[in-house]
MARVEX-97828 format. One line per field, with one value per residue (C-alpha): residue number from 1; residue in three letters; x, y, z. Coordinates in steps of 0.2 Angstrom, whole numbers, plus 5000, padded with zeros to 4 digits. Each point is the difference from the previous one (the first is absolute). Example, Ala and Ser with C-alpha at 12.3 -4.5 7.8 and 13.67 -1.06 7.14 Angstrom:
nr = c(1|2)
rest = c(Ala|Ser)
u = c(5062|5006)
v = c(4978|5017)
w = c(5039|4997)
//
This chain:
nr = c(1|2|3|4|5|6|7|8|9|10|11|12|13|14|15|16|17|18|19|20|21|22|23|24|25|26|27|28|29|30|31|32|33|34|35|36|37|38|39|40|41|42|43|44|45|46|47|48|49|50|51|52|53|54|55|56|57|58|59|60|61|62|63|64|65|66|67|68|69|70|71|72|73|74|75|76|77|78|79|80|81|82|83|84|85|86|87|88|89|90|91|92|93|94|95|96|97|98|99|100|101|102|103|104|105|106|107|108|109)
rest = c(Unk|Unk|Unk|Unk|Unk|Unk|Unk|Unk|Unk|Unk|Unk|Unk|Unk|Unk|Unk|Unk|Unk|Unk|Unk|Unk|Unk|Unk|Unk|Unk|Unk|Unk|Unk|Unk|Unk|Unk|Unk|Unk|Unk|Unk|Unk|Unk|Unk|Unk|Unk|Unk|Unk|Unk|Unk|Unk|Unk|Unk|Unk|Unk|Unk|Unk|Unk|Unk|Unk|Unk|Unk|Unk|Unk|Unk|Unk|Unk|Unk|Unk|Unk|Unk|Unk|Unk|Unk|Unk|Unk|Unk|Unk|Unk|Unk|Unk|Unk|Unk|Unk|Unk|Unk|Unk|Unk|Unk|Unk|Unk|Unk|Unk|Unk|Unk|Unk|Unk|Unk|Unk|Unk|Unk|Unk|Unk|Unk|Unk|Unk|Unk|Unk|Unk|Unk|Unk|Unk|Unk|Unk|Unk|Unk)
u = c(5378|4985|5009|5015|4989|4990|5016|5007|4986|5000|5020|4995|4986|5009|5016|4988|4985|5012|5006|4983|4993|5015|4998|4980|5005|5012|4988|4989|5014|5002|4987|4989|5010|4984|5006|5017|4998|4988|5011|5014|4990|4997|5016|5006|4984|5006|5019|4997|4988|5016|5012|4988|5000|5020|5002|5018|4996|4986|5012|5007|4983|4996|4981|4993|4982|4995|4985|4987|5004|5009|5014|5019|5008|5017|5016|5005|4995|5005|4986|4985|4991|5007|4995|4983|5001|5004|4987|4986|5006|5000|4983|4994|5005|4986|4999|5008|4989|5014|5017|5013|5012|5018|5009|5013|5006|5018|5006|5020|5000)
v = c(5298|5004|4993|5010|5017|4995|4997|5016|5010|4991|5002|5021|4999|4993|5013|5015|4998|5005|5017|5004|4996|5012|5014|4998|5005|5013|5009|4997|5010|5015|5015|5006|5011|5011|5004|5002|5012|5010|4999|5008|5012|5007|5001|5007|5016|5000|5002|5014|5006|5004|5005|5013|5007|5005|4996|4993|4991|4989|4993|4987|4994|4984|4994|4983|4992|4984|4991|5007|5018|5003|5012|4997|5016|5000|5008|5015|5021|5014|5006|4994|5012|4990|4984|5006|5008|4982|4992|5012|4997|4981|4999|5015|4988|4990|4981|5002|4990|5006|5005|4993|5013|4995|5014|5009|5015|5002|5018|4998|4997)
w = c(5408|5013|5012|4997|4999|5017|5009|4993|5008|5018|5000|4994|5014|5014|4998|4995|5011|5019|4990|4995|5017|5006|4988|5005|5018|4996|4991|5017|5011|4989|5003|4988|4988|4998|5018|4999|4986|5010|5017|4989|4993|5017|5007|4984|5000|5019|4997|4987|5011|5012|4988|4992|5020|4994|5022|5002|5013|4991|4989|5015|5000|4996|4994|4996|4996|5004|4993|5009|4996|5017|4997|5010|5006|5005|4999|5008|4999|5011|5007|5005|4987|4985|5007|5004|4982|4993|5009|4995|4980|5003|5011|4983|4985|4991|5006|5015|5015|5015|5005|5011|5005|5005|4996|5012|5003|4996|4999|4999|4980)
//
């Protein structure tokens, strides 16, 4: 019966042990939610930042946060104003360490 128990066991071990090493390193690759969640709390406050701005052409712009609190800027507006207007609400918003703008003027909307 203790044979039967300890074979049992090794059998268990010996399928379990590779998907427990491989959900160990999964858990590796993923980002710290504590950081997602707060990635998406700034381009959220930046997006209603925008829309409470009621400028048309800052709906075509697209923002997204990475990690490290650098905030994506792309899309289109158009005028330069509104993308500078954009900028300035991004580079403004809490948690925010820089901007990269690539936003374009496109005026035939």
């Amino acid at each position: 019966m203790k044979t039967k128990l300890v074979m049992t066991c090794l059998v268990c071990g010996m399928l379990l042990g590779p998907a427990i090493t491989m959900a160990q390193d999964s858990d590796a690759d993923r980002s710290n939610p504590k950081a997602f969640v707060k990635d998406s709390a700034i381009t959220t406050e930046i997006k209603t930042k925008l829309a409470a701005e009621h400028i048309t052409s800052l709906g075509r712009i697209h923002v997204d946060t990475d990690k490290d609190g650098v905030v994506w800027l792309g899309g289109s507006a158009r005028t330069q104003e509104a993308i500078d207007k954009a900028v300035s609400i991004a580079r403004d918003t809490k948690g925010v360490k820089d901007v990269h703008n690539h936003i374009k003027i496109k005026k035939d909307d």
